[in-house]
C-alpha positions in Angstrom: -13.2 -25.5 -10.8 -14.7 -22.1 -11.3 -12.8 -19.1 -9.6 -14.4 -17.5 -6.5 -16.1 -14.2 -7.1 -13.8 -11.3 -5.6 -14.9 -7.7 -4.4 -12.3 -4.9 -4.4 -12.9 -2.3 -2.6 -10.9 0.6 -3.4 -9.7 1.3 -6.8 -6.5 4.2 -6.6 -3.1 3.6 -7.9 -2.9 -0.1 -6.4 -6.4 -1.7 -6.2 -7.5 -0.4 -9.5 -3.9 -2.0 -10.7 -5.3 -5.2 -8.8 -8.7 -5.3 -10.1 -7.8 -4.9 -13.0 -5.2 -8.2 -12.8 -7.9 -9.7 -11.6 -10.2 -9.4 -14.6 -7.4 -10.2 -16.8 -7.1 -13.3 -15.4 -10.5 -14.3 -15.3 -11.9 -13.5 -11.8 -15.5 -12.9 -11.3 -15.1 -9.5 -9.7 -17.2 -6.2 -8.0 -15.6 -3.3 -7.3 -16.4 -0.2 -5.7 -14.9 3.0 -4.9 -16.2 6.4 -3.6 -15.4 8.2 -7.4 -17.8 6.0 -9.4 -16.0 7.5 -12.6 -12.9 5.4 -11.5 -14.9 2.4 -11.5 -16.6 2.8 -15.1 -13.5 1.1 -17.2 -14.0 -2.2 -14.4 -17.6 -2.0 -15.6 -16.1 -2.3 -19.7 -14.3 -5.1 -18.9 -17.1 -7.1 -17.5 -16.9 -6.4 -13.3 -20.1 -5.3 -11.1 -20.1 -1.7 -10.2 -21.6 -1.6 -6.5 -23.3 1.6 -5.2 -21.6 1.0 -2.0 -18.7 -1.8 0.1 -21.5 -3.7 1.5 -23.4 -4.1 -1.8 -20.0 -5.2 -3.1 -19.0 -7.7 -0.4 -22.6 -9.3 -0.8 -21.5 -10.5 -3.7 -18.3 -11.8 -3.4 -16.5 -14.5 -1.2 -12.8 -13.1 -1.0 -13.3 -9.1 -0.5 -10.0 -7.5 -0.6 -10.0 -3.7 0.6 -6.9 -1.5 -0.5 -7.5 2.5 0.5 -4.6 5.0 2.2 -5.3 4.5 5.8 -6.9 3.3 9.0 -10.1 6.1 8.7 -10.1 4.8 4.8 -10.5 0.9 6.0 -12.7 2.0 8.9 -15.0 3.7 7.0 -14.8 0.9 3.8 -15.6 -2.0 6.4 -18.1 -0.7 9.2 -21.4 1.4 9.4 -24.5 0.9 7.8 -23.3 0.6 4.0 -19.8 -1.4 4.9 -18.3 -4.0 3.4 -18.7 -6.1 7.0 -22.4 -5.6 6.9 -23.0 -7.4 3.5 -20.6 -10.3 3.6 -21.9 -13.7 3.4 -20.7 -16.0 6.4 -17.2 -17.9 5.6 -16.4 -15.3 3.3 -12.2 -14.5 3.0 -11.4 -11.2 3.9 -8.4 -9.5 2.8 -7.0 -6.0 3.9 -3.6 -4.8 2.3 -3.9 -1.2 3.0 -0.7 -0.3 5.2 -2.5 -0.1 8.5 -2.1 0.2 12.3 -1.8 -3.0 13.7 -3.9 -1.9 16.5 -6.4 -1.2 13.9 -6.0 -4.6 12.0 -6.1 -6.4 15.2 -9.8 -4.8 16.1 -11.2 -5.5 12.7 -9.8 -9.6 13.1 -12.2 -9.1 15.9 -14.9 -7.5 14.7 -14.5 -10.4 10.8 -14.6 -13.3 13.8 -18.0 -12.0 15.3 -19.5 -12.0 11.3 -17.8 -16.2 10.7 -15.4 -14.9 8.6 -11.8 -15.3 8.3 -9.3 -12.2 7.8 -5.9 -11.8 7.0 -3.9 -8.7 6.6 -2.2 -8.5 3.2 -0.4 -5.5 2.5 2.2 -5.6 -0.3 5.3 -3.9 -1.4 5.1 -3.2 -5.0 4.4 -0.3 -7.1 1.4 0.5 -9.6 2.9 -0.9 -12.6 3.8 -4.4 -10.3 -0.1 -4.4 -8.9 -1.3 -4.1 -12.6 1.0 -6.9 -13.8 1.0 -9.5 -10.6 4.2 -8.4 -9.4 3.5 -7.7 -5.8 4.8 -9.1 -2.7 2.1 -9.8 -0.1 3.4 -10.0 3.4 0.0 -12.1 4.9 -0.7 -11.7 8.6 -3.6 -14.3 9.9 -4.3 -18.6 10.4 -2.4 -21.4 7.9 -6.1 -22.2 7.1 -6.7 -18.7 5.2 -3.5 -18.0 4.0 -4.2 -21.2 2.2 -7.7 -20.2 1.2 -6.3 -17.1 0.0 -3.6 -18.1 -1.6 -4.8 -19.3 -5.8 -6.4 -15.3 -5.4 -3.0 -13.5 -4.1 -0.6 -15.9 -6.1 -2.7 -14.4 -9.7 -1.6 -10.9 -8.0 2.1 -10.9 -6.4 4.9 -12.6 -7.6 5.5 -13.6 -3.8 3.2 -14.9 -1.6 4.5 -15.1 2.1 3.1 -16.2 5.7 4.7 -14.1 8.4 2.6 -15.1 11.7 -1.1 -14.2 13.3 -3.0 -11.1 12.3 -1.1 -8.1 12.9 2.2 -9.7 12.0 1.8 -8.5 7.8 0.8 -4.9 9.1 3.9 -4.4 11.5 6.6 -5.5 8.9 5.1 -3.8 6.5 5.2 -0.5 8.2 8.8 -1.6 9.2 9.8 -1.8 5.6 8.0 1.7 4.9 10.1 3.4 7.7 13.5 2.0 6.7 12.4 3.1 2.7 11.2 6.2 4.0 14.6 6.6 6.0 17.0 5.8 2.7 14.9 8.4 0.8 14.8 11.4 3.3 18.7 10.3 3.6 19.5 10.4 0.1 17.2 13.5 -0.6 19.8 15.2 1.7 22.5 14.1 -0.2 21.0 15.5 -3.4 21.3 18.7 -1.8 24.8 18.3 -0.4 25.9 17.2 -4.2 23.7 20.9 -5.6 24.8 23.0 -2.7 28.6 22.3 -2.6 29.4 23.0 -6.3 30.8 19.4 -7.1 29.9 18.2 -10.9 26.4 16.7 -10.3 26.3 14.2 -13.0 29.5 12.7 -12.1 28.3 12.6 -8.3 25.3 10.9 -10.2 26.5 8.5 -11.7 28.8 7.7 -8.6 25.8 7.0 -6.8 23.9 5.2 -9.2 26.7 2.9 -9.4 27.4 2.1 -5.9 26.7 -0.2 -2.6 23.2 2.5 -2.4 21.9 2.3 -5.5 19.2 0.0 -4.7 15.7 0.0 -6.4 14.6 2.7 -4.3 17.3 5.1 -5.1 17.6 3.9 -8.6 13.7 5.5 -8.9 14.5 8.5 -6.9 17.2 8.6 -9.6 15.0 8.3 -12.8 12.4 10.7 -11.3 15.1 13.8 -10.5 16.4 13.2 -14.4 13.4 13.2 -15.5 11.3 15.7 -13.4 8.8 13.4 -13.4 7.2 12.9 -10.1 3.4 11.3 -10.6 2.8 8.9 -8.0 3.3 5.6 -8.0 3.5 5.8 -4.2 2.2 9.0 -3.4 4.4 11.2 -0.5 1.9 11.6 2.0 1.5 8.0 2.5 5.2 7.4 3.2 4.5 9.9 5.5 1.2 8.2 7.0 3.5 5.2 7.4 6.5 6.6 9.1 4.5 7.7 11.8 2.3 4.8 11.8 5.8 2.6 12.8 7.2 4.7 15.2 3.9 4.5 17.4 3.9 1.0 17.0 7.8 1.0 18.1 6.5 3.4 21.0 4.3 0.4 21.9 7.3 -1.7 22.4 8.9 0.7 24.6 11.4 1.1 21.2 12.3 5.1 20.0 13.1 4.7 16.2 16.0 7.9 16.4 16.3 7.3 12.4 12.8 7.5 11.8 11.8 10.6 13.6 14.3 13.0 11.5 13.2 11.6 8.6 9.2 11.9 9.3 10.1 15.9 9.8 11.6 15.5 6.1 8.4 14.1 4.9 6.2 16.5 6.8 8.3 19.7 5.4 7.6 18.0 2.1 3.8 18.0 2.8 3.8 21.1 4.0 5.1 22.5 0.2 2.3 21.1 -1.1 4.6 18.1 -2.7 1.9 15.6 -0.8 0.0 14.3 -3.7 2.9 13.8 -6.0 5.3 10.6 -5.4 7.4 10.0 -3.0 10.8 10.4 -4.6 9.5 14.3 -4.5 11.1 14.8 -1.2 14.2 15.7 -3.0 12.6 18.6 -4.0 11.9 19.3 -0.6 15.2 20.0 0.8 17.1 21.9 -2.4 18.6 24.9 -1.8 16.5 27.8 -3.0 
């Protein structure tokens, strides 16, 4: 059987990685974004370059949108020129932008009124696991679309998983982003403990690096303070965008997250020192000692 035609919609550090997965193996595929030039090496390797979502999601019937928040996916789905005013009825819609679940909740609504089915599919995952089908997708929505879905999502993560009814992928994704964003605020601190209190920082390094918290996270954190190399694979002002995003949703469940809140005012410093564009792990540079 031929592969379904699939529109992405968005093409920064993870949906360009996924498009371009997707062309490599052997999806008909359209893509737009709001930079054209991003799009013009999709165009080489053989994808439709659409002068807006809604010419995009005409084409298509899976159209999956990845941008950095809910304004992004609002504006890439509705209005005159969104993706929800070109799709063709039955089409598969897919959002795995880290969202609101309030906001993935309206749009389930708004993809019912159109026939279609949606599922929200944010992943975990870093550039260099969307551009090599490495990503886990965390799928919020009905059995019948996760299994629609699922030859498309299974040729981009490594791990395909049904958590529950829309809204479900979007709220443990954000949990996962707050307790990340927690350990690297936390260990950021510690950085500065280690440079501030005149211990022998390589050894305090490689204790670190070599105990119970050296998980992936850290180990990156790691690798990008010895290296001084901070371009994003996630950038920081989306960890931040995402911390905030779960304590309102905690808010909603009459839930204060007291880790979270310390650690949102490390990220917004960080942001405020113009680290926001760069990745994440630059929060250590956030709290050093001047």
């Amino acid at each position: 059987m031929s592969k379904p035609h699939v529109a992405v919609l968005g093409l920064g550090i993870m949906g360009g990685g996924m498009a371009g997965r997707l062309l490599s193996t052997g999806f008909p595929l359209s893509v737009y974004n709001r930079n054209r030039e991003k799009a013009t090496k999709f165009a080489e390797g053989g994808a439709f370059v659409a002068a807006s979502p809604r010419e995009a999601a005409a084409r298509a019937e899976i159209v999956i949108s990845m941008v950095a928040d809910d304004n992004a996916s609002r504006a890439m789905w509705l209005g005159a020129e969104g993706a929800l005013e070109g799709v063709v009825r039955g089409s598969l819609l897919l959002e795995s932008s880290t969202l609101s679940v309030g906001w993935v909740k309206e749009f389930a609504i708004a993809a019912a009124r159109k026939e279609c089915e949606f599922l929200d599919a944010p992943v975990t995952g870093t550039k260099p696991h969307a551009a090599s089908g490495e990503l886990f997708f965390m799928v919020g929505g009905s059995a019948a679309g996760f299994a629609r879905a699922r030859d498309v999502l299974s040729a981009l993560g490594r791990e395909v998983l049904h958590v529950g009814p829309n809204g479900s992928g979007a709220l443990i994704k954000l949990i996962n982003n707050f307790v990340c964003g927690v350990e690297a605020a936390s260990f950021a601190e510690a950085m500065a403990l280690v440079n501030g209190s005149g211990l022998d920082r390589e050894k305090c390094v490689a204790v670190l690096a070599n105990s119970a918290l050296a998980s992936p996270l850290i180990k990156r954190m790691l690798a990008s303070m010895e290296s001084g190399d901070f371009t994003p694979n996630f950038p920081l002002k989306l960890m931040t965008k995402d911390i905030g995003y779960a304590m309102n949703e905690a808010s909603k469940c009459g839930l204060a997250l007291q880790t979270a809140a310390p650690a949102l005012e490390v990220f917004k410093h960080a942001v405020d020192q113009g680290l926001g564009d760069l990745d994440f792990s630059a929060v250590v540079k956030s709290v050093q000692k001047n």
